[in-house]
N, CA, C and O atoms as a GROMACS GRO file, in nm:
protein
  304
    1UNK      N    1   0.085  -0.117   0.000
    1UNK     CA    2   0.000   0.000   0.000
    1UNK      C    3   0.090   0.124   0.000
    1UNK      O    4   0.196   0.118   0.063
    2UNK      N    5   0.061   0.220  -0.057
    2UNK     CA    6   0.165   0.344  -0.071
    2UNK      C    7   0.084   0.433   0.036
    2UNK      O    8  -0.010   0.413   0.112
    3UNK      N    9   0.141   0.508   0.015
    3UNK     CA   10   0.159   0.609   0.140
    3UNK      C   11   0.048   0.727   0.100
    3UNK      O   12   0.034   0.822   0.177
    4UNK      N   13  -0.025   0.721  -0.017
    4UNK     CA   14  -0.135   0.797  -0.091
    4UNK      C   15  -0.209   0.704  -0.064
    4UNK      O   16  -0.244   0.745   0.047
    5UNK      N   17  -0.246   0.639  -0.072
    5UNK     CA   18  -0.341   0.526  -0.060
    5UNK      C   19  -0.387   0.537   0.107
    5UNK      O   20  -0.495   0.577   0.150
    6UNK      N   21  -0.276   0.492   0.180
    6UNK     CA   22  -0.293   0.496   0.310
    6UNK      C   23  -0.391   0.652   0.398
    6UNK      O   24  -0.496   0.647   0.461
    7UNK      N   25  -0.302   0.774   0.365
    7UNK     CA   26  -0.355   0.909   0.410
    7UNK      C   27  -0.545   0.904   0.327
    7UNK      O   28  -0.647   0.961   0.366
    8UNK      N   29  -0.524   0.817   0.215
    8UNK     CA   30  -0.679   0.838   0.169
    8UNK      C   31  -0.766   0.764   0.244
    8UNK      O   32  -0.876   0.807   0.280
    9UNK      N   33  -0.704   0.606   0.282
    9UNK     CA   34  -0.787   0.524   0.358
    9UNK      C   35  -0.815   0.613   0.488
    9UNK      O   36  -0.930   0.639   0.524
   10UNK      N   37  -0.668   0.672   0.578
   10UNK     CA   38  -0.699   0.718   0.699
   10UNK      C   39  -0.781   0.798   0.688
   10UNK      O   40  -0.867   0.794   0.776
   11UNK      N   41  -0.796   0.903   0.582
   11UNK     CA   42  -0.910   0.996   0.602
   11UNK      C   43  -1.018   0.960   0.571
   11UNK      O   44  -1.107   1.040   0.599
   12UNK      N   45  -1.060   0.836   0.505
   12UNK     CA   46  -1.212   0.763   0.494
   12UNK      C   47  -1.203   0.734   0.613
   12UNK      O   48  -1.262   0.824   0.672
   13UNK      N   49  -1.163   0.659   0.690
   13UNK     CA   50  -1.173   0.648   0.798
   13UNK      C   51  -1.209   0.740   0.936
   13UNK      O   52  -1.272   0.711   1.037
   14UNK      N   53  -1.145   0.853   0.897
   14UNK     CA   54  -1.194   0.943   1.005
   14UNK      C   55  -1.304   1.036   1.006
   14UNK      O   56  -1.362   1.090   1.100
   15UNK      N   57  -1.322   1.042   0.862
   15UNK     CA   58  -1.466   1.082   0.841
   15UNK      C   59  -1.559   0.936   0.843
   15UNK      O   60  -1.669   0.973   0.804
   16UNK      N   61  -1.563   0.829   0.862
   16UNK     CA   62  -1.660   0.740   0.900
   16UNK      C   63  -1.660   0.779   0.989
   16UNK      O   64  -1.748   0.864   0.975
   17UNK      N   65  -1.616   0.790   1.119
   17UNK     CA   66  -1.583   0.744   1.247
   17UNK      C   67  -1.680   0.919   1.317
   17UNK      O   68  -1.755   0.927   1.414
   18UNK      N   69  -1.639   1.022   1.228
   18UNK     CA   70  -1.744   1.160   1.251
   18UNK      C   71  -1.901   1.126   1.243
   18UNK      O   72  -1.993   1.149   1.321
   19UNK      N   73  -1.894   1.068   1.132
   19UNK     CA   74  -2.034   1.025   1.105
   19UNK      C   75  -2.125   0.935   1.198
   19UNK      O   76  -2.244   0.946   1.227
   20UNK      N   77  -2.054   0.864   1.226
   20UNK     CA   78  -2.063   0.732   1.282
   20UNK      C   79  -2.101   0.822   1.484
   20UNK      O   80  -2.208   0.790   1.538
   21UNK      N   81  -2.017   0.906   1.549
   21UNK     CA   82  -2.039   0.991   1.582
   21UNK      C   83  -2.124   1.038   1.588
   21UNK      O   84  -2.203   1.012   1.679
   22UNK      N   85  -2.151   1.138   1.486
   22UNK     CA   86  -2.340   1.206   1.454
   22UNK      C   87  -2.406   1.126   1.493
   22UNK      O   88  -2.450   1.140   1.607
   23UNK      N   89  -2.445   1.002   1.410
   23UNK     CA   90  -2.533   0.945   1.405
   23UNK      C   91  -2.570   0.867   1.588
   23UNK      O   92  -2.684   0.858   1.634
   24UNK      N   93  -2.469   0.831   1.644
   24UNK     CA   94  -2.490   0.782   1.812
   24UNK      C   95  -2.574   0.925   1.829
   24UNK      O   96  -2.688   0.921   1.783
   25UNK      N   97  -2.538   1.033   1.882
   25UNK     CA   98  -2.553   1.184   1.897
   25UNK      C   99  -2.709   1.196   1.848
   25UNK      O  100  -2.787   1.260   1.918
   26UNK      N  101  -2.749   1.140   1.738
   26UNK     CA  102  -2.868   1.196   1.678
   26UNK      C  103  -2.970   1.068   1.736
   26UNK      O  104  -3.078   1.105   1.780
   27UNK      N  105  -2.943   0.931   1.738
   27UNK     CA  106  -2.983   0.841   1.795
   27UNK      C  107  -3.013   0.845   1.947
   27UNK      O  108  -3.091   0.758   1.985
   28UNK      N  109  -2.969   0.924   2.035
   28UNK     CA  110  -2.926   0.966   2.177
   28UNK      C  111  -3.072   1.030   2.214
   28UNK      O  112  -3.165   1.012   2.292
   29UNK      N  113  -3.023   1.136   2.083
   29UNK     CA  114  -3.143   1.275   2.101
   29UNK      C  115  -3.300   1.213   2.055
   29UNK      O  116  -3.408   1.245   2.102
   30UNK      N  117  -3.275   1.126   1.960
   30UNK     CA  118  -3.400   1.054   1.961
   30UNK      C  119  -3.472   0.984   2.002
   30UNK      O  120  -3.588   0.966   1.966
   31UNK      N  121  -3.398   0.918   2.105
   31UNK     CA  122  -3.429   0.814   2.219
   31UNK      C  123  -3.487   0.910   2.343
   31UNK      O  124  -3.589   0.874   2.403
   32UNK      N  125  -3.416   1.039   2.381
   32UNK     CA  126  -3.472   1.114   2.438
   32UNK      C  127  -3.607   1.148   2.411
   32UNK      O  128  -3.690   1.091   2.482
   33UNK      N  129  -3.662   1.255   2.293
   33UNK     CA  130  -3.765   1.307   2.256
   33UNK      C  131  -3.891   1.150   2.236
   33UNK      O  132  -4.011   1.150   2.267
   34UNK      N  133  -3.835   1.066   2.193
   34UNK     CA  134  -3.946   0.946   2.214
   34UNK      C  135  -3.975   0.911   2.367
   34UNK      O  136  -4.085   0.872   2.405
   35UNK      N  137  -3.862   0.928   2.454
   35UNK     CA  138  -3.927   0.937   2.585
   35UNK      C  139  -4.009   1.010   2.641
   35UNK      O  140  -4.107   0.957   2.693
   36UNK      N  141  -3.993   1.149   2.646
   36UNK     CA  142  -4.073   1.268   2.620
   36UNK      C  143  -4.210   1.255   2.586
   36UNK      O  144  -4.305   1.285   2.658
   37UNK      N  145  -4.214   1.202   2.456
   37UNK     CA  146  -4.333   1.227   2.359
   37UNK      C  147  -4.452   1.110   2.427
   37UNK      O  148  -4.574   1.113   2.416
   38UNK      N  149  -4.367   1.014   2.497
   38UNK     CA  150  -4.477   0.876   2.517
   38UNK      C  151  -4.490   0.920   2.688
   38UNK      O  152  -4.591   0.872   2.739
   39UNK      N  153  -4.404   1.004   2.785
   39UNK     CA  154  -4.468   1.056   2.892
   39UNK      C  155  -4.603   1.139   2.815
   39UNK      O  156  -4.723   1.110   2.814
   40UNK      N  157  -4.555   1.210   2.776
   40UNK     CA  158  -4.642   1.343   2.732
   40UNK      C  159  -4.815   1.278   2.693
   40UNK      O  160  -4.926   1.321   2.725
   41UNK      N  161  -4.779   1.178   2.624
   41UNK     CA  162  -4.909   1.132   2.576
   41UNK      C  163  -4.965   1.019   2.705
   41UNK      O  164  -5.084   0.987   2.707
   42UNK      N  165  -4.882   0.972   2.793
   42UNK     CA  166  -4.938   0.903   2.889
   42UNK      C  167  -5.024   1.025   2.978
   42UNK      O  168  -5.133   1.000   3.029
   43UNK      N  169  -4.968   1.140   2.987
   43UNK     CA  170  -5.006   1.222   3.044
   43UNK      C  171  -5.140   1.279   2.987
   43UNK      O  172  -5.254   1.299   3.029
   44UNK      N  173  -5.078   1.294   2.886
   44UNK     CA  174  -5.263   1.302   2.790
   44UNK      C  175  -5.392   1.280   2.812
   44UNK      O  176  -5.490   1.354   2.822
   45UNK      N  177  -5.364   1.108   2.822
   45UNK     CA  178  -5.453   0.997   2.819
   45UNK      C  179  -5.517   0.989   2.965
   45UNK      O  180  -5.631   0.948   2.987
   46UNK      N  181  -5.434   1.030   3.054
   46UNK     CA  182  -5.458   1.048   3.252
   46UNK      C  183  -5.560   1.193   3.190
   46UNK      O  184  -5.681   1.184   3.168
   47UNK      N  185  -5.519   1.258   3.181
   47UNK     CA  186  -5.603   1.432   3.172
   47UNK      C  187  -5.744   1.352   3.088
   47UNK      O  188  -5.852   1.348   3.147
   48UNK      N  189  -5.734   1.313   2.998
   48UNK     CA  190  -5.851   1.277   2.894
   48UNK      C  191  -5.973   1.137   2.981
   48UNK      O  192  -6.095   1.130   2.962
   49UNK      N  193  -5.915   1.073   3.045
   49UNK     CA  194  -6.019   1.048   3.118
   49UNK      C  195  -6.076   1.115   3.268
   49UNK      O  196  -6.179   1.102   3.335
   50UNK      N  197  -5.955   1.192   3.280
   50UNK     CA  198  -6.036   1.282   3.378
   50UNK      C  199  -6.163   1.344   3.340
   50UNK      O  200  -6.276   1.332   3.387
   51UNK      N  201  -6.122   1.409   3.252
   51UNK     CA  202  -6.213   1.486   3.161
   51UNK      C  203  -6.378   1.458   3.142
   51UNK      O  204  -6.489   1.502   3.173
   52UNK      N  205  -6.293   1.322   3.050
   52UNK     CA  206  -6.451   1.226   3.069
   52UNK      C  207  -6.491   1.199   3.230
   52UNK      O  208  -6.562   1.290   3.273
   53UNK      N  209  -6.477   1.153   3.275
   53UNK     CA  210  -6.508   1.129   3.448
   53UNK      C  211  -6.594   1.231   3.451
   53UNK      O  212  -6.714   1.206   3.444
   54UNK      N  213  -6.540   1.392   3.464
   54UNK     CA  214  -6.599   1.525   3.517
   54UNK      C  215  -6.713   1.546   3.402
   54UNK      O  216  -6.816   1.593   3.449
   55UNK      N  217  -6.715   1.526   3.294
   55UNK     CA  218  -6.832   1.518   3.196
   55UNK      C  219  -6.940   1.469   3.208
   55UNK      O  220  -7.046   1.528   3.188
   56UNK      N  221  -6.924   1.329   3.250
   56UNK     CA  222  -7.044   1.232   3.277
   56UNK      C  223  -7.079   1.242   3.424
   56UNK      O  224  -7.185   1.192   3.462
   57UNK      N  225  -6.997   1.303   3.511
   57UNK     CA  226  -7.074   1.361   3.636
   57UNK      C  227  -7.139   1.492   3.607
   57UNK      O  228  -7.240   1.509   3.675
   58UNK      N  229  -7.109   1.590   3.525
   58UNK     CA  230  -7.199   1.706   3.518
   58UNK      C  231  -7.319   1.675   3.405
   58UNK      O  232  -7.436   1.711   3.404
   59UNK      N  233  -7.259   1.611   3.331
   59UNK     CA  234  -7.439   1.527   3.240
   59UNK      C  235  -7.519   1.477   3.306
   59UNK      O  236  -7.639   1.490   3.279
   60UNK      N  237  -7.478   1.408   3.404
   60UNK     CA  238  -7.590   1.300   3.542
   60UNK      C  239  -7.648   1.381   3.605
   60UNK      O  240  -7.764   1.356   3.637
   61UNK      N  241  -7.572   1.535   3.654
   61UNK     CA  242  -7.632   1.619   3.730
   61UNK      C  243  -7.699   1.725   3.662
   61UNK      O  244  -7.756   1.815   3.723
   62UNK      N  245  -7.696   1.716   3.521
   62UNK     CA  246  -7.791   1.795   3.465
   62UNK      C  247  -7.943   1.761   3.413
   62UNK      O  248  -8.050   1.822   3.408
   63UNK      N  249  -7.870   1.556   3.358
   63UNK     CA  250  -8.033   1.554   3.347
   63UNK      C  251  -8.076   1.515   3.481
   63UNK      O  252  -8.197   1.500   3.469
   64UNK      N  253  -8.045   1.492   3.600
   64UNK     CA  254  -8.116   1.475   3.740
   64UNK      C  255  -8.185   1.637   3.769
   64UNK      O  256  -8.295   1.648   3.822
   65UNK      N  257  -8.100   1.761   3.727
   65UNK     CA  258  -8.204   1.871   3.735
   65UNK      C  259  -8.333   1.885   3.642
   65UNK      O  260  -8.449   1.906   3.675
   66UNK      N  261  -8.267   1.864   3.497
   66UNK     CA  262  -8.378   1.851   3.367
   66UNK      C  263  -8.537   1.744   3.488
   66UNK      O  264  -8.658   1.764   3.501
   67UNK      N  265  -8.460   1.661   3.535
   67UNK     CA  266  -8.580   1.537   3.598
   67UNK      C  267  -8.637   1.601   3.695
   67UNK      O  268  -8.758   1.579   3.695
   68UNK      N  269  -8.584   1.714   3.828
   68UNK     CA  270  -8.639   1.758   3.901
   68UNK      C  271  -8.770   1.879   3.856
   68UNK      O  272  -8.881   1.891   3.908
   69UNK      N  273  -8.705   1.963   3.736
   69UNK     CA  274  -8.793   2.073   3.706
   69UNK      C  275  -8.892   1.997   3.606
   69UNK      O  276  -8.997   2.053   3.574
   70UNK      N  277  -8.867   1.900   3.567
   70UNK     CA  278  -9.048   1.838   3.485
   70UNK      C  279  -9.098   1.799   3.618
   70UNK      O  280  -9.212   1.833   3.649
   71UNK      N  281  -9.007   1.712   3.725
   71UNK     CA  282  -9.172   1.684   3.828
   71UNK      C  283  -9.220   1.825   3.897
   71UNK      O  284  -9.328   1.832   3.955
   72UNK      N  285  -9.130   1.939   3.885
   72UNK     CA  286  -9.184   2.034   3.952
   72UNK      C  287  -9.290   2.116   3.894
   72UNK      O  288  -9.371   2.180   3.962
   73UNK      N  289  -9.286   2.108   3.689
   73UNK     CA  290  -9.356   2.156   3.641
   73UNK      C  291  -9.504   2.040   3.641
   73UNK      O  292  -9.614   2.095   3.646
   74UNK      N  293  -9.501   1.934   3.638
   74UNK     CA  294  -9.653   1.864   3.685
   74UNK      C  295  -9.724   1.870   3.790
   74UNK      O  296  -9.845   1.848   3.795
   75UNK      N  297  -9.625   1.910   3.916
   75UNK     CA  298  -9.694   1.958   4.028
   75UNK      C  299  -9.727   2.064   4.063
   75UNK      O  300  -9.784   2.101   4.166
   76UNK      N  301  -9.691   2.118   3.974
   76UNK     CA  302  -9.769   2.298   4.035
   76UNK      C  303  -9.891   2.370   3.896
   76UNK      O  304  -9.948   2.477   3.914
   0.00000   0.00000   0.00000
């Protein structure tokens, strides 16, 4: 191998090895933000049946009023 050959291999080489680099680095950051993103939506999903919960208790307590003011309107 000559000595041109070699400085060309070493520098394929050290630009793999940058890349190679990035890519852990960008893999890192993506492993992060997918952690993130699947709290975030667990968190979601907790708020979203709250939601529902507090919905279907103020629907129950509305038609239980809707039910009180018809018997109040047949009795008077």
């Amino acid at each position: 191998m000559t000595d041109n050959n070699k400085t060309g291999f070493g520098a394929e080489l050290a630009q793999l090895e940058r890349r190679i680099e990035e890519l852990l680095v960008t893999v890192e950051a993506l492993k992060e933000e997918n952690r993130a993103l699947r709290q975030r939506q667990e968190s979601l999903a907790t708020e979203r049946s709250t939601f529902a919960q507090r919905n279907d208790q103020v629907r129950a307590r509305v038609e239980a009023m809707i039910g009180r003011l018809k018997t109040m309107e047949h009795t008077a």
